[in-house]
C-alpha positions as CSV (number, residue, x, y, z in Angstrom):
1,X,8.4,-3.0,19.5
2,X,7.3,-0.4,21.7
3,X,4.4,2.2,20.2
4,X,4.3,5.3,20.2
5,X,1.2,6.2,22.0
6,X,-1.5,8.8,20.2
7,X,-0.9,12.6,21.3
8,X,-3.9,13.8,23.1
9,X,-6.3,15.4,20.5
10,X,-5.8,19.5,20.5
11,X,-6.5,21.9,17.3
12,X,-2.8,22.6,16.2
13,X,-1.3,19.8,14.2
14,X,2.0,19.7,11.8
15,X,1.7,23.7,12.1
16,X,-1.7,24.1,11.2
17,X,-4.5,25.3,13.8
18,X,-7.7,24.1,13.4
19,X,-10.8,25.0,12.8
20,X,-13.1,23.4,15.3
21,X,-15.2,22.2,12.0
22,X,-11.8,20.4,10.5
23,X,-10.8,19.0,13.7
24,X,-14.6,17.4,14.1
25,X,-14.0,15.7,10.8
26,X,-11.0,14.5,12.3
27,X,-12.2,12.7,15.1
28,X,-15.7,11.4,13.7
29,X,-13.5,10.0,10.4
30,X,-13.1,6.5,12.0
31,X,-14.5,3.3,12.6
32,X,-14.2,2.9,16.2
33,X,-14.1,5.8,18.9
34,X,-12.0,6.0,22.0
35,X,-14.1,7.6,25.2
36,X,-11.9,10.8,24.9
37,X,-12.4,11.2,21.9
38,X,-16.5,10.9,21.6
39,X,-16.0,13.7,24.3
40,X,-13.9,15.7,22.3
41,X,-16.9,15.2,19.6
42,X,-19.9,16.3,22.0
43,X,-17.5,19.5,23.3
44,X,-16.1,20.6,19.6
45,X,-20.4,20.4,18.8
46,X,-21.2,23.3,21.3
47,X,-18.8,25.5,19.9
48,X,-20.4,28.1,17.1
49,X,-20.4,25.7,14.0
50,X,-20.1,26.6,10.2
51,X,-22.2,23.3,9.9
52,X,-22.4,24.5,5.8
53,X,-18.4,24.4,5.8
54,X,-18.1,20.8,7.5
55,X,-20.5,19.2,5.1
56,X,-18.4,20.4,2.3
57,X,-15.3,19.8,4.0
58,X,-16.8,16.2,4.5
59,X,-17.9,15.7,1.0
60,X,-15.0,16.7,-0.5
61,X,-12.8,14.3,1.8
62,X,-15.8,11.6,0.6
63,X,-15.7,10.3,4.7
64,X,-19.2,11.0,5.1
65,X,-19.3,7.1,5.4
66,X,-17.2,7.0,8.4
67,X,-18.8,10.7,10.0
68,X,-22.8,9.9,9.5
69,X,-22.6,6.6,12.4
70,X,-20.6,8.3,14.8
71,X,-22.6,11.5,14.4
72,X,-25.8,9.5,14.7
73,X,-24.5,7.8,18.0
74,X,-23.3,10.5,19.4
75,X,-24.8,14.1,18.6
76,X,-28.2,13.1,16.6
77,X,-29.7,15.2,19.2
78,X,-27.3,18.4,19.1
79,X,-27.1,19.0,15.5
80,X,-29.6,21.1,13.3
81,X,-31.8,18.9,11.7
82,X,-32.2,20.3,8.3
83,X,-27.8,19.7,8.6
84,X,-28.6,16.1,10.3
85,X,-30.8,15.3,7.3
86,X,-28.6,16.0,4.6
87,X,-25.9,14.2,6.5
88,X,-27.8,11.2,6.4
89,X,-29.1,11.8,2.7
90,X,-25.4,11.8,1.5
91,X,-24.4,8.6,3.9
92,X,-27.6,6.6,2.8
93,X,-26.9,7.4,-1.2
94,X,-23.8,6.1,-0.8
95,X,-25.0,3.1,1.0
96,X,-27.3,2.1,-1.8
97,X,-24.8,2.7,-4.3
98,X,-22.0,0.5,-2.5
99,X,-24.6,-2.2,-2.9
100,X,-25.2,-1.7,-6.4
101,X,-21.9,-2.0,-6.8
102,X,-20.8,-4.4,-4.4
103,X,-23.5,-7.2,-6.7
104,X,-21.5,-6.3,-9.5
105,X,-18.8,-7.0,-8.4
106,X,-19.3,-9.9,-6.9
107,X,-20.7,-11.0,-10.5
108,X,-18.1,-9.9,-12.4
109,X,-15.6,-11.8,-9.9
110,X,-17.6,-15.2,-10.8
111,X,-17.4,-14.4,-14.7
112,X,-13.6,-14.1,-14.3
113,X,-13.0,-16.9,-12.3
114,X,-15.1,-19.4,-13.9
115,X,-13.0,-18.2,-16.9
116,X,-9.5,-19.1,-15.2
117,X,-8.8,-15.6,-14.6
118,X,-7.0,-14.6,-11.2
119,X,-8.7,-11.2,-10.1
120,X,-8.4,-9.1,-7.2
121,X,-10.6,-6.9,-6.0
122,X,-8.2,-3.2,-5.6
123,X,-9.6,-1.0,-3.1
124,X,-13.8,-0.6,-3.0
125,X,-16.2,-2.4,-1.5
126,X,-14.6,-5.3,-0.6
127,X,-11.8,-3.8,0.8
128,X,-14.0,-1.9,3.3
129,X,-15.2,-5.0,4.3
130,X,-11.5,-6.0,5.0
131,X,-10.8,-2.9,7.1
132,X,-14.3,-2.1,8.6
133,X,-16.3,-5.4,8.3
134,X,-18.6,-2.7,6.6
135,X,-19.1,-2.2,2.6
136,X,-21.0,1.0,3.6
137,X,-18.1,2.9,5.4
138,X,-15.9,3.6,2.5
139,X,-17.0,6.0,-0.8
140,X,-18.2,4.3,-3.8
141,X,-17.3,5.3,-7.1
142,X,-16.0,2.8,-10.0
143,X,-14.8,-0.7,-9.4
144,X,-11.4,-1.8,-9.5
145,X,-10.1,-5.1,-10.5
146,X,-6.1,-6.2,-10.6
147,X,-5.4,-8.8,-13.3
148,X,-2.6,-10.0,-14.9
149,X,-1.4,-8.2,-18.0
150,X,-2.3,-11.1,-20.5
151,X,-5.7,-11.2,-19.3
152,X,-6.5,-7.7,-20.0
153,X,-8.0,-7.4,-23.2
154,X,-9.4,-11.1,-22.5
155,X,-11.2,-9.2,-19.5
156,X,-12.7,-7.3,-22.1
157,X,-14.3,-9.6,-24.8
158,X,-15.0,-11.4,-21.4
159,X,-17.6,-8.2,-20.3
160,X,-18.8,-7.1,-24.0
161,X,-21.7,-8.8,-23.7
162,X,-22.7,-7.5,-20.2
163,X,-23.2,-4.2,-21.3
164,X,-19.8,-3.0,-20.8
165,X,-17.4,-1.1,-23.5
166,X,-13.9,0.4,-23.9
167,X,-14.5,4.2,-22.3
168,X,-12.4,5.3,-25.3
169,X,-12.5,4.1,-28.7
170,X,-9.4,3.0,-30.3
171,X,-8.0,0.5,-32.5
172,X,-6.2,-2.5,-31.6
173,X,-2.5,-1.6,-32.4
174,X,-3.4,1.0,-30.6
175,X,-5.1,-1.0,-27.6
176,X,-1.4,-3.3,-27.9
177,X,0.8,-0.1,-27.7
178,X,-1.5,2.1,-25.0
179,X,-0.9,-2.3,-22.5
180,X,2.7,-1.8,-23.4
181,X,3.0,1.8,-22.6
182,X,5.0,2.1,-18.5
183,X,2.9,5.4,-18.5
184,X,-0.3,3.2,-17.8
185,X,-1.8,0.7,-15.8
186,X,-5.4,1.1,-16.0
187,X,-7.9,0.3,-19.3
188,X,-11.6,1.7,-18.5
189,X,-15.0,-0.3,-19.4
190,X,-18.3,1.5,-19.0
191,X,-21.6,0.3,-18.8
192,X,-23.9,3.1,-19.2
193,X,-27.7,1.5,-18.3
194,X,-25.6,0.9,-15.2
195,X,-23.7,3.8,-14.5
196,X,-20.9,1.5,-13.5
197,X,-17.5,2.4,-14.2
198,X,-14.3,-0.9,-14.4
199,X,-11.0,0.2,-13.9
200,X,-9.2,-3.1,-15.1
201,X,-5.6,-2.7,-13.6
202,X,-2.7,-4.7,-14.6
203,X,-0.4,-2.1,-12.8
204,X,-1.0,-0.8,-9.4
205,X,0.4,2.9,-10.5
206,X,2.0,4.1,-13.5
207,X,5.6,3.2,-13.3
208,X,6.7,6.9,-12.7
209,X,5.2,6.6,-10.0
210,X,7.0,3.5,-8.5
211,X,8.0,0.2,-9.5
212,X,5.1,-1.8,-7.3
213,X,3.9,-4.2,-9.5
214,X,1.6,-7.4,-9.2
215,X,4.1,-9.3,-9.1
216,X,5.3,-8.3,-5.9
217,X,2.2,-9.4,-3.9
218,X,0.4,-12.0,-6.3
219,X,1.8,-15.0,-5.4
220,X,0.9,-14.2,-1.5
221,X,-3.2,-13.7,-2.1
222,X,-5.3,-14.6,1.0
223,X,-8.8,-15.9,0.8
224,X,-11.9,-13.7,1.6
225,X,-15.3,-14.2,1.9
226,X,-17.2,-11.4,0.5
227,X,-21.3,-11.1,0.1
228,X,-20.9,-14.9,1.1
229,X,-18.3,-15.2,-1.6
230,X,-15.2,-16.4,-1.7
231,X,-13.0,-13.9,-3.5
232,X,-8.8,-13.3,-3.2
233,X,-7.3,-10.3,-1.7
234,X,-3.9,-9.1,-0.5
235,X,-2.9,-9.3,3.1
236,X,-3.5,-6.3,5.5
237,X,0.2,-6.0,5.2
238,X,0.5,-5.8,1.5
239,X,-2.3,-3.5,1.6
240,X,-0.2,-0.8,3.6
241,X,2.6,0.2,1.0
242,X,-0.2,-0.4,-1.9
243,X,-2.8,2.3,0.0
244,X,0.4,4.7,0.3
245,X,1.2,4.8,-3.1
246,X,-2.1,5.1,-4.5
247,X,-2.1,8.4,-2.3
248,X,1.0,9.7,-2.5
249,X,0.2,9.4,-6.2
250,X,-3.1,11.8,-6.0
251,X,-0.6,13.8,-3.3
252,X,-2.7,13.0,-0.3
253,X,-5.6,15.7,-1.1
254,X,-8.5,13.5,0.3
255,X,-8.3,12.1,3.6
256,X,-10.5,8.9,2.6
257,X,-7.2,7.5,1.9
258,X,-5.8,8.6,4.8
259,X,-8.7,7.0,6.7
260,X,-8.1,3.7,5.2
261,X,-4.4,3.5,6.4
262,X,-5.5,4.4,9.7
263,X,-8.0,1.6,10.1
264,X,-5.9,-0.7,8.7
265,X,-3.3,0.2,11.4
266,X,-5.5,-0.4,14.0
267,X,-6.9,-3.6,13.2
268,X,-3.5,-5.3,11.8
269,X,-1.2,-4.3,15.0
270,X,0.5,-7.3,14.4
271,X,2.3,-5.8,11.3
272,X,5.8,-7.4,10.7
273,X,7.4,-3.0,10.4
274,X,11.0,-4.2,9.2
275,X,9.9,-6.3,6.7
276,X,7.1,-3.4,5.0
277,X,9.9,-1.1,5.5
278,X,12.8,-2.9,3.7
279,X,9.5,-4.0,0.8
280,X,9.3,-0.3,0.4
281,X,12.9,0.8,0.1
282,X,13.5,-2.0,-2.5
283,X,10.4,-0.1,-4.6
284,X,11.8,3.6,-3.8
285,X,8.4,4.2,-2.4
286,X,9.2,4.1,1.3
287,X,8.9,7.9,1.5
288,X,5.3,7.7,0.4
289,X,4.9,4.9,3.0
290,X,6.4,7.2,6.1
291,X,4.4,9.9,4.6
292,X,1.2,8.2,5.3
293,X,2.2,6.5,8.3
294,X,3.4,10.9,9.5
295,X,-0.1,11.8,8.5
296,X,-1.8,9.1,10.0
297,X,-0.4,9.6,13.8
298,X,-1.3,13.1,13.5
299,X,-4.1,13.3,12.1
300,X,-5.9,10.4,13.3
301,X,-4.2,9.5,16.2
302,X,-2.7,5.9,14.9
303,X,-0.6,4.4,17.7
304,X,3.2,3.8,15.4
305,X,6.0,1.5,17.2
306,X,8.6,4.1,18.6
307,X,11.3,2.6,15.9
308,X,8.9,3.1,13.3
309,X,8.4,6.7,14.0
310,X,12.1,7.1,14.6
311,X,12.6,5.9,11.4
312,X,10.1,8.5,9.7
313,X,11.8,11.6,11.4
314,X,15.1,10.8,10.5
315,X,14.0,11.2,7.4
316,X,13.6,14.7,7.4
317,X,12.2,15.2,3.9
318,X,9.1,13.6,4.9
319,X,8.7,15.2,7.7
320,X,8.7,18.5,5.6
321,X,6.2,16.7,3.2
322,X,4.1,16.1,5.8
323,X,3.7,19.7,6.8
324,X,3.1,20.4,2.9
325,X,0.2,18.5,2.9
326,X,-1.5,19.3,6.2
327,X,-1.0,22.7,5.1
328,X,-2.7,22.2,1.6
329,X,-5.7,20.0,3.3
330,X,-6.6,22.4,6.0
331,X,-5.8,25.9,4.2
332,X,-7.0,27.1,0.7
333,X,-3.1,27.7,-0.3
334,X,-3.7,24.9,-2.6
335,X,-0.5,23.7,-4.8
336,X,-0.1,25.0,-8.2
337,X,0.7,23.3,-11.2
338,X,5.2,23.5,-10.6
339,X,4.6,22.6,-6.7
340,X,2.9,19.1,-7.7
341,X,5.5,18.3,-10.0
342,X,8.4,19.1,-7.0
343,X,6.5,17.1,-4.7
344,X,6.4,13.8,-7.1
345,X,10.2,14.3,-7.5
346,X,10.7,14.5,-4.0
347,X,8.9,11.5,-2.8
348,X,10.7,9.7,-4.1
349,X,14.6,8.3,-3.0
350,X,16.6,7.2,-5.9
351,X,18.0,9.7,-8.6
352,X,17.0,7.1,-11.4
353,X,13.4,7.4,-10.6
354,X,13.6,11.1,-9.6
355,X,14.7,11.0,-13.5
356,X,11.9,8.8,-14.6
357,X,9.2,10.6,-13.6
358,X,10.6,13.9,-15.1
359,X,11.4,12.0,-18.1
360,X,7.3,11.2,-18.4
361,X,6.2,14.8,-17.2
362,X,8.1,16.3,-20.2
363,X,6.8,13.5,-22.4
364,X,3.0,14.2,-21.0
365,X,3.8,18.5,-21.5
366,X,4.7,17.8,-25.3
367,X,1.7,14.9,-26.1
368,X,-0.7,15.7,-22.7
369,X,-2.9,12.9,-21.7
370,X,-6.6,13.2,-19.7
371,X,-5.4,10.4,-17.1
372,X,-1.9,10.7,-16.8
373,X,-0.4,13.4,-14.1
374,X,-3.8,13.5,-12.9
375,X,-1.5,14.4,-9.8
């Protein structure tokens, strides 16, 4: 296929101009850095910064990971120290907690599969390691780890004795009903003397959200080796559509996400397009995969195949969603409560699922839920 090559870097995207502080963000948010655009860094850095604005706008994105190194490499000199410092206070916090975490994970990983239980690792540190050969260059927060649905609750008893316990206390009709319930697809352990969070998925998103299930991608796991462990994981290409959905489903509002999809881009060029696409349009979440891929070659400068992009602006609703988005990220018009709900309609293709997730929005507005909608 032919690509598309990156536009050259300028301060108005999908309608939006930016501010020199956004458009940093921007180019520093990646793992490797083209000469034109570590100029574009060292030139946007003499303008008059709001250096207190960027390292909230940072934060808030959670791609501190990915800004600190370049920063450091490239403009240690030029920036403020006391801003320098708590740049690097933020990335190094992170790093020490992405090691707490990644250890645990790799433990817990062992207890499974010593147990006979498949797991996979679902986004975290191990898939930074996947797309930046770095466990440090993505946010840690909780752990994630796919299972199959009847190994759930044995998951569980499996982790009782580690310190970890249900987040929320209910009985276990109730614990059979909430597994059987489409709405869901995550059960939450805590271990407090840890501060470690599991999110055990048997679902990759609530089925409102789109049909992607395990099933689609278990029986194609790759091996990994991870902290010197072997460990399963998805292909590069299964990741894509997976990465797309888990962001259309928070509607795009951090661009750590965004980040990922990128990287992954640039380090799997060899992605077989047609057959993603046709994946996606079979689980009426091909909208959320152009979306990304929209977002991704203007925000970040991904290189697409020309067919590929073709294919995304024919579709002209995501092209419109696109300039939705760009306009909540880099504005402070953000979405009320209505707009999110019209936006989770129309991401998606097919009537029948259009109906399904209204079906569950009314059902959340009459018995409302902590976790669900959490748009």
């Amino acid at each position: 296929m032919k690509t598309i090559l990156k536009s050259k870097q300028n301060s108005n995207v999908l309608g939006i101009t930016l501010r020199p502080e956004d458009e940093l963000i921007l180019c520093c948010a990646r793992a490797k850095l083209e000469d034109e655009t570590v100029q574009r860094i060292k030139d946007l850095i003499q303008e008059d910064f709001d250096w207190q604005y960027f390292i909230k706008k940072a934060g808030f994105h959670r791609v501190i990971p990915l800004v600190y190194p370049n920063l450091n490499n490239i403009a240690k000199g030029i920036i403020p120290n006391n801003i320098f410092d708590k740049i690097s206070l933020a990335f190094h916090n992170n790093v020490n907690r992405t090691l707490l975490l990644s250890g645990e994970l790799i433990k817990i990983l062992r207890l499974l599969n010593e147990r006979g239980i498949a797991a996979v690792p679902y986004k975290g540190p191990a898939l930074s390691a996947l797309l930046y050969g770095n466990v440090a260059l993505r946010p840690a927060g909780d752990l994630d780890i796919v299972v199959q649905k009847e190994h759930v609750f044995k998951f569980k008893h499996l982790l009782a004795p580690y310190g970890y316990e249900p987040v929320d206390k209910v009985t276990n009709a109730e614990e059979i009903a909430y597994l059987e319930d489409k709405r869901k697809h995550t059960y939450s352990l805590i271990n407090k003397s840890k501060d470690a969070l599991i999110e055990i998925h048997w679902r990759i998103t609530p089925e409102y959200t789109s049909p992607i299930e395990t099933k689609h991608f278990w029986g194609k796991l790759e091996p990994f080796v991870f902290n010197c462990t072997k460990i399963s994981t998805l292909s590069l290409e299964d990741w894509l559509p997976i990465l797309c959905v888990h962001a259309s489903r928070h509607r795009w509002e951090r661009l750590n996400w965004l980040c990922d999809i990128a990287d992954l881009i640039r380090v799997q060029p060899k992605i077989n397009w047609d057959s993603v696409i046709q994946l996606t349009h079979q689980l009426d979440c091909q909208r959320m995969l152009f979306l990304g891929l929209y977002l991704a070659h203007n925000l970040l400068e991904v290189n697409l195949p020309v067919e590929v992009l073709q294919k995304i602006e024919a579709d002209k609703e995501s092209v419109a969603l696109a300039y939705g988005i760009c306009q909540e990220i880099f504005t402070d018009n953000q979405p009320k409560f209505l707009a999110k709900t019209i936006y989770h309609i129309r991401i998606k293709q097919r009537w029948q699922n259009k109906f399904l997730y209204f079906q569950s929005f009314i059902r959340w507005l009459i018995t409302p839920n902590k976790e669900e909608h959490s748009h």
